[in-house]
ZAMARGU-4260 file (C-alpha; in steps of 0.2 Angstrom, whole numbers, plus 5000, padded with zeros to 4 digits):
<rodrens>
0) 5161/4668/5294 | 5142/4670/5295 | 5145/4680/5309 | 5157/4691/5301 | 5145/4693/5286
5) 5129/4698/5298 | 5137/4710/5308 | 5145/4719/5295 | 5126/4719/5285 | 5120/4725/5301
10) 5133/4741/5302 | 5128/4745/5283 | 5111/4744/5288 | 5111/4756/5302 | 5123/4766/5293
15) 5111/4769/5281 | 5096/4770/5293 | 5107/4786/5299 | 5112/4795/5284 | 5093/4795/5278
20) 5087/4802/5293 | 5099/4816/5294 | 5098/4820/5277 | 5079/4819/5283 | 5083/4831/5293
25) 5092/4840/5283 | 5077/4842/5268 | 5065/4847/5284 | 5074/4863/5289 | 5070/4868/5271
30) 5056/4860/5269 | 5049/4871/5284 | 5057/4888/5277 | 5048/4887/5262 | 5031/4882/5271
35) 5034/4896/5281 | 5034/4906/5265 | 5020/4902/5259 | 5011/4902/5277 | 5017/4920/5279
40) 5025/4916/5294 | 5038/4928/5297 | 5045/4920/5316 | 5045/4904/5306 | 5057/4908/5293
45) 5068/4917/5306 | 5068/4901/5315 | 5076/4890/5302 | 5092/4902/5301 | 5108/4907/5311
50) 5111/4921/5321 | 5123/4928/5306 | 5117/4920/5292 | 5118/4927/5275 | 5102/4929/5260
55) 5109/4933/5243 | 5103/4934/5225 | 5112/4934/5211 | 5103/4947/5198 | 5108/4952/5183
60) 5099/4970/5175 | 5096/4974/5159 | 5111/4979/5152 | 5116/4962/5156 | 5129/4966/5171
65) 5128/4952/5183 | 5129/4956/5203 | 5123/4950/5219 | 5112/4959/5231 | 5112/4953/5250
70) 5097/4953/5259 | 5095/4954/5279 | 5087/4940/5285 | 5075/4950/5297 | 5070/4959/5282
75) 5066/4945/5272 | 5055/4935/5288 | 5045/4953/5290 | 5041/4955/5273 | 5036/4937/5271
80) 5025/4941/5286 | 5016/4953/5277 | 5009/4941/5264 | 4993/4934/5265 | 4993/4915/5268
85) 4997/4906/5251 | 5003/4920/5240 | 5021/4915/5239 | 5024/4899/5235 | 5041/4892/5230
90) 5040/4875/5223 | 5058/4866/5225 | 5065/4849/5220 | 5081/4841/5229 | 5092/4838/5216
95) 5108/4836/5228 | 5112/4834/5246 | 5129/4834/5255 | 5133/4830/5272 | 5148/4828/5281
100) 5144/4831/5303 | 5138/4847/5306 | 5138/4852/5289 | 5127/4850/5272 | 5124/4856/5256
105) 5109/4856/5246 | 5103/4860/5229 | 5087/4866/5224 | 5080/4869/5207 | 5063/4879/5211
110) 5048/4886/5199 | 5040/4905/5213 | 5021/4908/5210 | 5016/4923/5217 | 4997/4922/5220
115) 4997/4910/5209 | 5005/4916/5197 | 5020/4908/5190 | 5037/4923/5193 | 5050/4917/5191
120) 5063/4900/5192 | 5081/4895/5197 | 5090/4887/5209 | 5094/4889/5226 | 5110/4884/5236
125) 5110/4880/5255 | 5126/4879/5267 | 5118/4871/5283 | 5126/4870/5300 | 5118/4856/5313
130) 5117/4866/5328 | 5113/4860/5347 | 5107/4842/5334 | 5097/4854/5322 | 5097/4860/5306
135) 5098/4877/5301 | 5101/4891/5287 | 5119/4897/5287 | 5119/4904/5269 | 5107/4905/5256
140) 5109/4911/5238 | 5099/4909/5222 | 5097/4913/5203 | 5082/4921/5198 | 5076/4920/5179
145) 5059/4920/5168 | 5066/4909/5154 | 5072/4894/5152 | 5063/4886/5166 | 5062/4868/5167
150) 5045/4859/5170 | 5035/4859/5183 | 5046/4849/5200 | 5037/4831/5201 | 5034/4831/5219
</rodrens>
């Protein structure tokens, strides 16, 4: 019975020991995107997406009509490129992760400073796909607005 009792502990522990490392993992892909945002990095933020992968926003204009605009991801990594080293900087929270195999979810709440300056907050959602054992960017989208924004992110 001891027996039975210690091995079982034992596959809960290493269980556990697993899914914090891929959710680790997981946090660290995006973790490095946003580093590489504010490094001004534009090879770096190509390199934590898919060949494919989609960047969307959802915006809403003035008149209060809601859309989504899709941007390309080369697009994106160039112009973040063009920023000097420490002017964007998007500070994130994990609020949820998900994983199941190859696959994860995160949400992240996030305050942007632009030079810093706070712009805007909102949250972003990640689809992930663990690819050749690592982590990258399948789809992106997030909210963007001035008001309401909670506090600071404790981090």
């Amino acid at each position: 019975m001891k027996r039975q009792i210690l091995a079982a502990l034992t596959m809960i522990f290493f269980h556990s020991a697993f899914a914090q490392k891929t959710e680790d993992s997981v946090k660290a892909t995006i973790n490095r995107l946003f580093s590489a945002m504010k490094n001004g990095d534009a090879a770096s933020v190509k390199s934590c997406f898919t060949n494919g992968a989609i960047l969307q926003t959802i915006v809403t204009d003035s008149t209060g009509k809601t859309s989504v605009r899709t941007e390309d991801i080369a697009e994106f990594a160039d112009f973040v490129g063009k920023q000097k080293a420490g002017a964007a900087d998007e500070r994130i929270e994990f609020e949820t992760l998900k994983i199941d195999g190859a696959l994860a979810t995160a949400w992240t709440p996030y305050r942007f400073y632009y030079n810093g300056s706070f712009r805007h907050c909102g949250a972003d959602s990640f689809e992930m796909v663990r690819i050749e054992g690592a982590w990258k960017i399948q789809y992106l989208i997030d909210t963007r607005r001035r008001q309401g924004c909670a506090a600071e992110p404790s981090h």
